[in-house]
N, C-alpha and C positions, 0 to 999 in steps of 0.2 A: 175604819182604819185609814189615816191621811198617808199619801207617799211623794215624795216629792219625786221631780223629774227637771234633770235638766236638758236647755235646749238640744235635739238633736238624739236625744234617747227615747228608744222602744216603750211602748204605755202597752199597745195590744200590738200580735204580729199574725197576720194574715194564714188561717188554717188553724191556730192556737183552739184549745176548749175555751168553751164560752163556761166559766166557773163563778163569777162575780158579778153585780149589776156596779157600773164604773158610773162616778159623776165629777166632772171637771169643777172642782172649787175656783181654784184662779189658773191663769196665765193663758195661753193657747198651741192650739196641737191643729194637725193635719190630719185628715182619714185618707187615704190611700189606699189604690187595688194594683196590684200587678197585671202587666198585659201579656198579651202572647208573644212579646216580642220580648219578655222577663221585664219589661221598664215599669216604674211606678208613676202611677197618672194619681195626680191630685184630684178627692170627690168633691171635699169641701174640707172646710174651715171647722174648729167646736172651740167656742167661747166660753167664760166664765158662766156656770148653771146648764150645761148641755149634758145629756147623758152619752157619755160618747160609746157608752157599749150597748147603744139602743136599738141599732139598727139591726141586730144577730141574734138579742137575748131569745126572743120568742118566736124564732123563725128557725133556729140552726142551735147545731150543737157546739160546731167550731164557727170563729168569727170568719166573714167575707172579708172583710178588710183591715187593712193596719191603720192604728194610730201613735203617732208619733208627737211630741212635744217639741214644739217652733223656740217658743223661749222657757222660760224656767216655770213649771205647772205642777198644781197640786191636785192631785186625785182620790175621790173618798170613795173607797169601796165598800159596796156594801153584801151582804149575803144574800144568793142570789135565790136562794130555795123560800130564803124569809120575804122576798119581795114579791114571789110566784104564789106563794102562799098566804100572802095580806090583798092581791091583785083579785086572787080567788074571793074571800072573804069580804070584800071590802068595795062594794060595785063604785064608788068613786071614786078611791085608789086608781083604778083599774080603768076608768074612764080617764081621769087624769094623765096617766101613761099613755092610752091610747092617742088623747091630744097632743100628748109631746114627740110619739111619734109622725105623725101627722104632717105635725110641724116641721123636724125633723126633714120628713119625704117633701114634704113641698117645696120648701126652703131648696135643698140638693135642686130638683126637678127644673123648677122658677128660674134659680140662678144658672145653671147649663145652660136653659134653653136661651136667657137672656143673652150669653156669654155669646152662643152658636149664630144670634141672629146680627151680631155684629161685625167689622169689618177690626182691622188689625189694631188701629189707635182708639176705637168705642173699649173693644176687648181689654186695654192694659187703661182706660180711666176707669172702667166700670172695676178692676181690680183697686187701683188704689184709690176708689172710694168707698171700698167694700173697708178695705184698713182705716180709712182717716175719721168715715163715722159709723161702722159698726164694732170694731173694735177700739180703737185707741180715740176716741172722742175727739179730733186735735185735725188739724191742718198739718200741723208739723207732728214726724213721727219716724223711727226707724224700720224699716223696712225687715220684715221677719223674713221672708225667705228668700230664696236667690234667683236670679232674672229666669236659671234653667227651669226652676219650680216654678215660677208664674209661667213659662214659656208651655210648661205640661199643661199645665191648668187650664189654659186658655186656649189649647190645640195649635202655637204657632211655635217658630222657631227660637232658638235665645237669640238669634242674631237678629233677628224682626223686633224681640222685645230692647236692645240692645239700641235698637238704631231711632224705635218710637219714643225712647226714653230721654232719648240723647235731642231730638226734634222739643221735646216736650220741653227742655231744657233754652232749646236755642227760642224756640218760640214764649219765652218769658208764663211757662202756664207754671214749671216746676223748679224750684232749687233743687239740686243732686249734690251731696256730698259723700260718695263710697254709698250706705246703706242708708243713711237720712234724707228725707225726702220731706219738702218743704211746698203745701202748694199756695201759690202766690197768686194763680188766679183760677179760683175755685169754679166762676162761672163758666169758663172756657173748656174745664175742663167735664163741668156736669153736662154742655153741650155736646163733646166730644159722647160721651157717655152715653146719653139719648139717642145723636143723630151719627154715632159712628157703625 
């Protein structure tokens, strides 16, 4: 069954039963955990072909985390008893899964750790080059979420992200128009990326 979602609406909400095996057709969504401070910190990103209810099916009953839809996304659910039960049956089903969770965990792991080991301007190129070529193919593109939500993401303030964006602007790396974001010089900016 497909279900559409638009930006900004509930797909899974954190504590929910885990009842479906969920897989993102098009658009993209946010996974997110509540902290003890009630805020929501962004985990990662799930793109077009991600299982986004992968990371809880066969660990937990209820999901760890929420997923929410960035812009307009379609979701195909599928039953989750019949997925459990072809995973049984099926040793390469089941190995198939295994590597997309895998993928899944390293993907999360890789990009934290990459994000933590850099300083405040590496952390916000390494973000929007995560948008220009992992999702939107493009140099030019609109900006799905908002400076507070990169600001979580990336463990700094919106006012840091705010003020690096605005630099990135004056220093001829990015056009800024409101949410579209235009980069004009790609190399500067994959530098910042590496050596920031």
């Amino acid at each position: 069954m497909e279900t559409l979602y638009k930006g900004g609406e509930s797909i899974i909400s954190e504590g929910d039963p885990i009842e479906h095996f969920i897989y993102l057709k098009s658009g993209l969504v946010k996974l997110t955990r509540k902290t003890n401070e009630n805020r929501e910190q962004i985990i990662s990103f799930g793109k077009p072909f991600d299982f986004v209810s992968l990371l809880s099916v066969f660990s937990s009953n209820t999901y760890n985390y929420s997923v929410t839809a960035v812009e307009s996304s379609v979701t195909c659910i599928l039953n989750l008893s019949t997925i459990k039960k072809t995973a049984q049956d099926n040793g390469k089903f089941a190995l198939d899964l295994m590597m997309h969770i895998s993928e899944t965990t390293d993907r999360i792991i890789l990009d934290n750790m990459e994000i933590k080991k850099k300083h405040l301007r590496g952390r916000i190129a390494h973000v929007l080059l995560y948008f220009s070529k992992n999702i939107y193919n493009s140099n030019n593109f609109e900006l799905p979420v908002s400076r507070r939500e990169i600001a979580e993401y990336i463990g700094m303030t919106t006012e840091n992200v705010i003020r690096s964006l605005s630099e990135f602007r004056k220093d001829r790396i990015l056009k800024i128009f409101g949410k579209q974001i235009e980069i004009i010089d790609l190399k500067r900016l994959e530098d910042l990326s590496s050596h920031g």
